[in-house]
C-alpha positions in Angstrom: -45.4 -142.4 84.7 -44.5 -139.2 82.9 -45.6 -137.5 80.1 -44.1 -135.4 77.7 -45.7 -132.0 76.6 -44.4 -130.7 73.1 -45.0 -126.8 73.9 -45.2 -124.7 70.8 -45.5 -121.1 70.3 -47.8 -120.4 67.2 -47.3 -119.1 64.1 -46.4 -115.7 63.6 -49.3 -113.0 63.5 -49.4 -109.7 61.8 -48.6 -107.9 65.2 -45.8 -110.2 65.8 -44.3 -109.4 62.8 -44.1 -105.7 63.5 -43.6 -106.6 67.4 -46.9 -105.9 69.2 -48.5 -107.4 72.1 -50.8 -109.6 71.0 -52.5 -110.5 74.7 -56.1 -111.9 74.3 -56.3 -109.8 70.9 -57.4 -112.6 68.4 -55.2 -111.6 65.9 -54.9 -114.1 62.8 -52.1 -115.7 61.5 -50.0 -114.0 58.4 -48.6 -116.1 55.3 -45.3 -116.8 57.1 -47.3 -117.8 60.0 -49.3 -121.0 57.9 -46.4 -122.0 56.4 -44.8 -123.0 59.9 -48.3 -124.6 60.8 -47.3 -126.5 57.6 -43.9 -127.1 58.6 -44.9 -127.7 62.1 -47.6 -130.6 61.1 -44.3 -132.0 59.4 -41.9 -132.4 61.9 -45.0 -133.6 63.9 -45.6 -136.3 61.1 -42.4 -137.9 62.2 -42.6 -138.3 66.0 -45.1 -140.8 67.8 -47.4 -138.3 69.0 -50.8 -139.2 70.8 -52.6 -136.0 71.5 -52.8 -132.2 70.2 -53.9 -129.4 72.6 -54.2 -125.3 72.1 -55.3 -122.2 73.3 -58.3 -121.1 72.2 -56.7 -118.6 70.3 -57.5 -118.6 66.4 -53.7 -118.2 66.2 -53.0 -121.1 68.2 -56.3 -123.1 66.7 -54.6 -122.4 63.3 -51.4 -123.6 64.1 -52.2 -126.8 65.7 -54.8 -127.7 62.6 -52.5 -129.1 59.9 -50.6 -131.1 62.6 -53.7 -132.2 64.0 -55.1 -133.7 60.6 -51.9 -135.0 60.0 -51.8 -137.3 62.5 -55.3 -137.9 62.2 -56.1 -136.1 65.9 -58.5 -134.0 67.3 -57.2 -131.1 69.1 -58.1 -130.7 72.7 -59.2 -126.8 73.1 -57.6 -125.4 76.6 -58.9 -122.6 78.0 -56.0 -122.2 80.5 -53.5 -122.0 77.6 -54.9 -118.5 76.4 -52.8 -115.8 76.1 -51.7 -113.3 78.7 -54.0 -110.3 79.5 -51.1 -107.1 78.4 -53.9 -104.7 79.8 -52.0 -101.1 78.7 -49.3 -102.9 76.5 -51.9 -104.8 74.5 -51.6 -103.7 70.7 -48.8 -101.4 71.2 -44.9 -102.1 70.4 -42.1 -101.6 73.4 -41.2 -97.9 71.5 -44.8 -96.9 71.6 -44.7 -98.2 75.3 -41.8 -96.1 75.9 -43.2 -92.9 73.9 -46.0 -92.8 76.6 -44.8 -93.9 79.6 -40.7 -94.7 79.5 -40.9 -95.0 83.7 -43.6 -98.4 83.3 -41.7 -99.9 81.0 -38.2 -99.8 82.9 -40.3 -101.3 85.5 -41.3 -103.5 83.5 -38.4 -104.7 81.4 -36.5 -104.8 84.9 -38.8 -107.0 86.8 -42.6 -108.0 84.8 -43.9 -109.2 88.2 -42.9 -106.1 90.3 -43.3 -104.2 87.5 -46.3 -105.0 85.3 -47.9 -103.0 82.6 -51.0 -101.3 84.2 -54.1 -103.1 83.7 -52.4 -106.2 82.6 -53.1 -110.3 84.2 -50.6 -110.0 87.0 -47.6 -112.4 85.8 -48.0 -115.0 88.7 -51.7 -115.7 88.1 -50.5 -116.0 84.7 -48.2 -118.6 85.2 -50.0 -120.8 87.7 -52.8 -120.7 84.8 -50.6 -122.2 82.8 -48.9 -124.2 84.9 -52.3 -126.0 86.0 -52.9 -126.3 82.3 -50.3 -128.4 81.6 -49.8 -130.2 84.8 -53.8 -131.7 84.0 -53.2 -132.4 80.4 -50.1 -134.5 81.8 -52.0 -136.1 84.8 -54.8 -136.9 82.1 -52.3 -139.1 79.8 -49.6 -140.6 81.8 -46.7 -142.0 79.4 -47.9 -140.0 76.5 -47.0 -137.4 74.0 -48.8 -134.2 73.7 -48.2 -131.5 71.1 -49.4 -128.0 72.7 -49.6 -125.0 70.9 -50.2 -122.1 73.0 -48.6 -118.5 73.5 -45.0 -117.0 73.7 -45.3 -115.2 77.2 -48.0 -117.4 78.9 -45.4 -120.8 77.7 -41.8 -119.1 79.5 -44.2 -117.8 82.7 -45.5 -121.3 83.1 -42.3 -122.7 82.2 -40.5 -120.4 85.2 -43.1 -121.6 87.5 -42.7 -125.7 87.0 -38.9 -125.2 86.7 -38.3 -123.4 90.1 -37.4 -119.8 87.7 -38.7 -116.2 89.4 -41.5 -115.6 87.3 -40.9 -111.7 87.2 -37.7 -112.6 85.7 -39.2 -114.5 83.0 -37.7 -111.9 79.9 -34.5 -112.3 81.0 -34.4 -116.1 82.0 -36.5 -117.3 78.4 -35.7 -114.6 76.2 -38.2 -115.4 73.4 -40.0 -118.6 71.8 -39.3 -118.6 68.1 -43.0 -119.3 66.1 -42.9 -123.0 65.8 -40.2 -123.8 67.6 -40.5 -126.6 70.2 -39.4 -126.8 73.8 -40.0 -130.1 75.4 -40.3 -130.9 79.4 -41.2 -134.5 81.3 -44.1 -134.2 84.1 -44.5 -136.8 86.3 -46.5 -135.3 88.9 -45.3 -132.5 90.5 -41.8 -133.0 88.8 -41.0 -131.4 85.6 -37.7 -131.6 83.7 -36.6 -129.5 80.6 -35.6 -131.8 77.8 -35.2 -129.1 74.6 -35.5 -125.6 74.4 -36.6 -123.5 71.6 -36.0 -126.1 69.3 -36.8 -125.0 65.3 -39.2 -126.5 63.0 -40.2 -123.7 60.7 -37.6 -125.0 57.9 -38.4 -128.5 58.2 -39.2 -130.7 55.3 -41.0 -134.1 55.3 -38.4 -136.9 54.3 -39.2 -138.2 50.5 
């Protein structure tokens, strides 16, 4: 029996916007980032969908809401599905990163496992997190469908990790989630396949 996890980077934050970590910082949503909740909750109105999980994450809570209501769900808060630890990195943009330290961040931008910004959630513990995440929220509904709103790194580290990907190579491999967008994989125990990447709902319209 295999289920089918809807994986869903959040809406876009005020650090996003001006391309800042945004690790375990509970940083809120801005008005772009609601109105792709909003958009999200209507693409969502149109599949069969029998479950809504998130990070606990005010940024992921937030997006998942309007879906949630929509189809009349309550979302399943995840602990596991939190947001990667960016330890020295967190709050600070790439240039700042560079200004301060340019030799941690080659490291880093050449391998985030070998190379991972001091202080931070090393990358593999990251990704087993959130591989264990999803693999019991599949075991726990066999043959659904689960909408799961969660986090830009922590979604492509688990993502390397069930797909057979190097982890360290995770920037390279999934460049970037877009806020909203949707990548969809099949578990069946310890078997995952990749159905959509990346897919975007943050223009989508409900049909009159």
């Amino acid at each position: 029996m295999a289920t089918r996890l809807l994986l869903v980077r959040h809406g876009q934050t005020e650090w996003h916007a001006e391309n800042r970590y945004a690790g375990v910082s509970d940083v809120p949503l801005t008005a772009e980032g609601l109105r792709q909740a909003e958009a999200l909750a209507a693409w969502a109105g149109t599949r069969q969908i029998d479950a809504v999980a998130c990070s606990p994450l005010s940024r992921a809570r937030a997006t998942a809401a309007p879906a949630a209501e929509l189809l009349g769900l309550v979302p399943e808060v995840v602990p596991g599905l939190r947001e990667v630890d960016f330890g020295w990195g967190e709050g600070r943009t790439l240039a700042e990163m560079r200004a301060a330290d340019p030799g941690a961040v080659w490291a880093f931008e050449a391998d985030a496992e070998l190379g991972a910004l001091p202080g931070s959630e090393p990358p593999l513990s990251a990704a087993l997190r959130g591989q264990a995440a999803l693999r019991e929220l599949a075991a726990g509904r066999p043959d659904a469908v689960v909408l799961v709103v969660a986090h830009n790194t922590l979604l492509r580290m688990a993502l390397c990790q069930m797909l057979g990907m190097r982890v360290g190579r995770y920037r390279q491999l999934l460049p970037v989630l877009g806020n909203a967008a949707v990548t969809e994989i099949e578990v069946a125990g310890h078997r995952t396949a990749l159905r959509s990447l990346n897919v975007p709902t943050a223009a989508f319209r409900s049909p009159l």
